[in-house]
C-alpha positions as CSV (number, residue, x, y, z in Angstrom):
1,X,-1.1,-29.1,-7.2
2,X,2.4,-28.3,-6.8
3,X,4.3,-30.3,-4.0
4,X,4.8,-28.8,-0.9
5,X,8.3,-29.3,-0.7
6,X,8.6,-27.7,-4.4
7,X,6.4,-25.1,-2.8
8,X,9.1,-24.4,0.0
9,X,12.5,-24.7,-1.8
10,X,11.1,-21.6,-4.2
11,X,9.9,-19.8,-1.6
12,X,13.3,-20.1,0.1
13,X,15.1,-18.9,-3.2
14,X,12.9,-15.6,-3.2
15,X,14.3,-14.7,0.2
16,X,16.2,-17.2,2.8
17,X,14.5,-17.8,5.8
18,X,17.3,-18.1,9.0
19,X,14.4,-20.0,11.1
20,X,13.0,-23.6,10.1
21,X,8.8,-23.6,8.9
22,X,6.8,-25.5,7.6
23,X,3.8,-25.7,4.5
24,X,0.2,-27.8,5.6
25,X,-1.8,-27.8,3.0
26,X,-5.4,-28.4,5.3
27,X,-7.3,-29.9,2.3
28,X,-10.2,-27.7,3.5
29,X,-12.0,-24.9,2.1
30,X,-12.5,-21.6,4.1
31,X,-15.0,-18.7,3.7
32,X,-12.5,-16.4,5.5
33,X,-9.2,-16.7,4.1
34,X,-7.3,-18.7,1.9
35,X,-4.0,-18.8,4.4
36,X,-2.9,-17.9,7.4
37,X,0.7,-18.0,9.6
38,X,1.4,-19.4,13.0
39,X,3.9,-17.8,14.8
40,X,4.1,-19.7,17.5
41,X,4.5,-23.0,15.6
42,X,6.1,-21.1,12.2
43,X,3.6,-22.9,10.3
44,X,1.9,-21.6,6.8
45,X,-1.5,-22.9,6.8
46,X,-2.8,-23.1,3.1
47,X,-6.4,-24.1,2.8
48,X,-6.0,-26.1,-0.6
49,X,-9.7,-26.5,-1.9
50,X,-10.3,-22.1,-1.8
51,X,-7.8,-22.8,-5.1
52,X,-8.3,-23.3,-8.6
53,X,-4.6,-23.2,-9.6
54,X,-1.1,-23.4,-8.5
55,X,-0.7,-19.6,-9.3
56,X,-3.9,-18.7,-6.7
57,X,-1.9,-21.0,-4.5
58,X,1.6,-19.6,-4.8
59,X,0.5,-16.0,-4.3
60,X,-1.2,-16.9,-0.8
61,X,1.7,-18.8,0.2
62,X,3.7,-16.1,-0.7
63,X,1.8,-13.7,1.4
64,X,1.9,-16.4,4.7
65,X,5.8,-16.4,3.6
66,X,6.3,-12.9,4.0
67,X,4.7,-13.2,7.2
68,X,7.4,-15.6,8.2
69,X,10.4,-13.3,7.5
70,X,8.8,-10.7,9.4
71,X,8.4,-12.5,12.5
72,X,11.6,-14.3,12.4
73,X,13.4,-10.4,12.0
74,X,11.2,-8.7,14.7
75,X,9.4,-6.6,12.1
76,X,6.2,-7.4,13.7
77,X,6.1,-4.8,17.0
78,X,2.6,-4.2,17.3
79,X,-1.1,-5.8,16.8
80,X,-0.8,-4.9,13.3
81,X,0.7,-7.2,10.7
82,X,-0.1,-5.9,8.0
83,X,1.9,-2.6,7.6
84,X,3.6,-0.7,5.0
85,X,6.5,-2.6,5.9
86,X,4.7,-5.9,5.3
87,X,3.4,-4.7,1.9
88,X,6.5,-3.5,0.5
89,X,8.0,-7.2,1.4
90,X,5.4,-8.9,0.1
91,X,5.5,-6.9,-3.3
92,X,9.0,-7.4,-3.7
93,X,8.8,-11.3,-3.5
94,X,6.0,-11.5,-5.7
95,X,9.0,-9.4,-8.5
96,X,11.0,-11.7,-7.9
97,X,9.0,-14.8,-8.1
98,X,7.6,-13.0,-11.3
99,X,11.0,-12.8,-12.5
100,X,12.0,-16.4,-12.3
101,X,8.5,-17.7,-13.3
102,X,7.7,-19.2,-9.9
103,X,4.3,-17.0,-10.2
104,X,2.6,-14.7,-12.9
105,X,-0.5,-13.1,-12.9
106,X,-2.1,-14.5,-15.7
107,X,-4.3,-11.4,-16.6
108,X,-2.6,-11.1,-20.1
109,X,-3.5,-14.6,-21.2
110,X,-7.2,-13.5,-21.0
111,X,-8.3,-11.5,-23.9
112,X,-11.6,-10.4,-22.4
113,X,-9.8,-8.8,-19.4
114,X,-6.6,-8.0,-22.0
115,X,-9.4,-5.8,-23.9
116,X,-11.0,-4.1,-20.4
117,X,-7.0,-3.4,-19.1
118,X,-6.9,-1.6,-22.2
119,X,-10.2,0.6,-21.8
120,X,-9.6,1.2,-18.4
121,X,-6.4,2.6,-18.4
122,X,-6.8,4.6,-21.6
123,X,-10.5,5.7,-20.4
124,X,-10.3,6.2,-16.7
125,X,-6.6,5.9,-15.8
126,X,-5.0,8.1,-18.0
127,X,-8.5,10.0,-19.1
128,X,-9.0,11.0,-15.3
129,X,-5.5,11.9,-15.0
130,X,-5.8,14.7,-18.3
131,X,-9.2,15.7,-17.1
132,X,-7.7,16.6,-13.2
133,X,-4.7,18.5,-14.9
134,X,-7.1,20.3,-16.8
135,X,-9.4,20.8,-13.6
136,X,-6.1,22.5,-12.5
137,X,-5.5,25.1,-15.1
138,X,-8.1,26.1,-14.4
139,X,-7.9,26.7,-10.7
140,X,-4.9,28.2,-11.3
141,X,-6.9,30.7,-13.3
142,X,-9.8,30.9,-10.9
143,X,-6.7,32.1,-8.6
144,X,-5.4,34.5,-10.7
145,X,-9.4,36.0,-11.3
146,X,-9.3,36.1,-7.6
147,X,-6.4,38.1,-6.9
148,X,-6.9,40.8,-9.8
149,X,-10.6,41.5,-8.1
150,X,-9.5,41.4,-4.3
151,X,-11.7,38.3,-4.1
152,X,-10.4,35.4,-1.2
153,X,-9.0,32.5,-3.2
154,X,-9.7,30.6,-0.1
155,X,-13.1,31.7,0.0
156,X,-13.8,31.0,-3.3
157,X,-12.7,27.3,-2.9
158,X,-14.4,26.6,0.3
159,X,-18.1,28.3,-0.2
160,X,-18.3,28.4,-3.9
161,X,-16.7,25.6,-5.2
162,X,-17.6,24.0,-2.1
163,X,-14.5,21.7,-2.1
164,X,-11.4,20.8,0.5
165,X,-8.4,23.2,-0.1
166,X,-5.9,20.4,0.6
167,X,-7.7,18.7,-2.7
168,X,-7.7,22.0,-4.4
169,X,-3.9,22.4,-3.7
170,X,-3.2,18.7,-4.4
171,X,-4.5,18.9,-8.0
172,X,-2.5,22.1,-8.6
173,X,0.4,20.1,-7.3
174,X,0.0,17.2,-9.1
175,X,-0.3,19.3,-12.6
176,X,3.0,21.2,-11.7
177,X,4.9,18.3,-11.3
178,X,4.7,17.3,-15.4
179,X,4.2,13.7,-14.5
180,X,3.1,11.1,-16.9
181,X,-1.2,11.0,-17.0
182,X,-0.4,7.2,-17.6
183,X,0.4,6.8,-14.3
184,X,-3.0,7.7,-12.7
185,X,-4.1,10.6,-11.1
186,X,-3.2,9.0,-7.6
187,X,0.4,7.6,-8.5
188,X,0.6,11.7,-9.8
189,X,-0.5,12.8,-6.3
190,X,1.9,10.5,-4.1
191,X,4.9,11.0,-6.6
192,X,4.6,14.7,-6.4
193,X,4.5,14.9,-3.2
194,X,8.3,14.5,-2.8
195,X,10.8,17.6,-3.7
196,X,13.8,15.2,-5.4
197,X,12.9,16.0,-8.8
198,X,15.5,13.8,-10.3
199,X,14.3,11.0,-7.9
200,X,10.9,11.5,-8.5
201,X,11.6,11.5,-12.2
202,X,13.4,7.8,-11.9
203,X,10.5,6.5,-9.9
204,X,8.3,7.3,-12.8
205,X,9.9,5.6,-15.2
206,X,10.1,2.6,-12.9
207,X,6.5,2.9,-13.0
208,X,5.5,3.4,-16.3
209,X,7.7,0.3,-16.9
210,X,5.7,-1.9,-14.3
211,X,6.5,-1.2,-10.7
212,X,3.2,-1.1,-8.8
213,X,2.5,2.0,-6.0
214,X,3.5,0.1,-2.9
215,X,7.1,-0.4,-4.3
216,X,7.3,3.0,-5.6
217,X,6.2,4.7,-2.4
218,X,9.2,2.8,-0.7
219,X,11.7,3.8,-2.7
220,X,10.5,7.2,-2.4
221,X,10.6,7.0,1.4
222,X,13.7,7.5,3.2
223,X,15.1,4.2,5.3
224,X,12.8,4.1,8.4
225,X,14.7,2.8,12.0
226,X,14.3,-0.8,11.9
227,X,15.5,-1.4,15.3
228,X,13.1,-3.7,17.8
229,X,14.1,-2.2,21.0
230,X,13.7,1.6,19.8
231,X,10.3,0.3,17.2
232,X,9.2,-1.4,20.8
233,X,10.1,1.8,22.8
234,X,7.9,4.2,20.2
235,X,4.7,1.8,21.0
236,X,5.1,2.0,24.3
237,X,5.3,5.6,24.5
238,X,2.0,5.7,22.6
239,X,0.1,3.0,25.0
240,X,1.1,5.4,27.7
241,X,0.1,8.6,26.5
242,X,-3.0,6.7,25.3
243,X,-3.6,5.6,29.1
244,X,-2.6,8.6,30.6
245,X,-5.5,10.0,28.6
246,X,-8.2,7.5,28.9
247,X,-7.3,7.4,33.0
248,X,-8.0,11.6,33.0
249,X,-10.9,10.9,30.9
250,X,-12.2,8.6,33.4
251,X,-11.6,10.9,35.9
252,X,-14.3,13.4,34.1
253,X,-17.2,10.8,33.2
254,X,-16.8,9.5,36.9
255,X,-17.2,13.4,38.3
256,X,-20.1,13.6,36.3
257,X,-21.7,10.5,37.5
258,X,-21.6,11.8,41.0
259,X,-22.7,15.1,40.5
260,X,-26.2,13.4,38.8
């Protein structure tokens, strides 16, 4: 098992951490989770017998890690820890630990799963993706039918087809954008759902060349406001109007009660 110390120094070259943690490996096995972070003590807790390699290992660690730098930059405003925000992070350490060989999948050294990769993303991946662009010519024609024979388009989808219009116009979408079938039907879906064509059409390639749908749908995003106070400020804006609502609801339910 790699040394925790080893263990800390690469996790430090990933990303630098400006506040001091520390790795304890509990020797234990757990039937809830493999990790978890301390904030109050800044401590990565790694429960050593859930693993059967240093890879299984390192990615944990790399998760608790991630935890660590958003803490120490005031990332973490709410209950939830585990945001978009957290994903992204985590995503882009495991790159760059991929990149310097600190951690690798390993699914390519396994010819039985090399062999179902292969049929899934030739049979359902990209197969899926054909059939739904096909599934949108011919809505498109369905559409056209429709308006040559005064017939409701929207009628037609929602009592005959019998399916959501937002799906019905996603598909449509998705097939109007020209995007790779490799990519999956939902990669098509969230990369066409942006209007900078030449952006879109670099994220793409990114993808087709490896980047995974959390990364992609960052760089897609514009920069969100990372500032504590005004990220604090939001939530309590919501926690109020959540109150404000649950008090006037509370109100009702109690008028009720004493008019039984």
């Amino acid at each position: 098992m790699i040394d925790r110390d080893e263990l800390k120094k690469n996790l430090l070259a990933l990303e630098d951490a400006q506040t001091e943690f520390s790795i304890i490996y509990s020797g234990k096995k757990s039937k809830k989770v493999n990790g978890l972070y301390k904030p109050e003590t800044a401590e990565i807790v790694l429960h050593t017998k859930n693993f059967g390699n240093d890879n299984a290992l390192i990615y944990t660690a790399i998760h608790e890690y991630t935890h660590h730098l958003q803490h120490e930059r005031g990332l973490v405003t709410s209950c939830r820890c585990h945001t978009g925000n957290f994903w992204a992070m985590f995503h882009e350490l495991l790159a760059k630990a991929e990149s310097t060989g600190f951690y690798k999948i390993g699914a390519d050294e396994i010819p039985e799963l090399v062999e179902i990769t292969k049929e899934i993303r030739e049979k359902y991946i990209t197969g899926n993706a054909d059939l739904m662009k096909d599934f949108a010519a011919l809505l498109m024609r369905a559409q056209n039918i429709c308006k040559e024979n005064s017939v409701r388009y929207e009628d037609y989808i929602d009592r005959v087809l019998r399916i959501p219009r937002n799906s019905a116009t996603a598909i449509v979408r998705v097939a109007n954008s020209d995007l790779d079938s490799q990519l999956g039907f939902d990669n098509m879906k969230m990369l066409s759902r942006f209007p900078d064509n030449e952006k879109r059409r670099d994220v793409e390639s990114m993808m087709l060349a490896g980047t995974g749908p959390v990364l992609a749908k960052k760089m897609m995003q514009a920069p969100r406001e990372t500032d504590p106070r005004k990220e604090l400020e939001r939530e309590k804006s919501r926690i109020e109007r959540s109150l404000n609502a649950l008090s006037r609801r509370l109100e009702i339910v109690e008028e009720k009660l004493a008019a039984l």
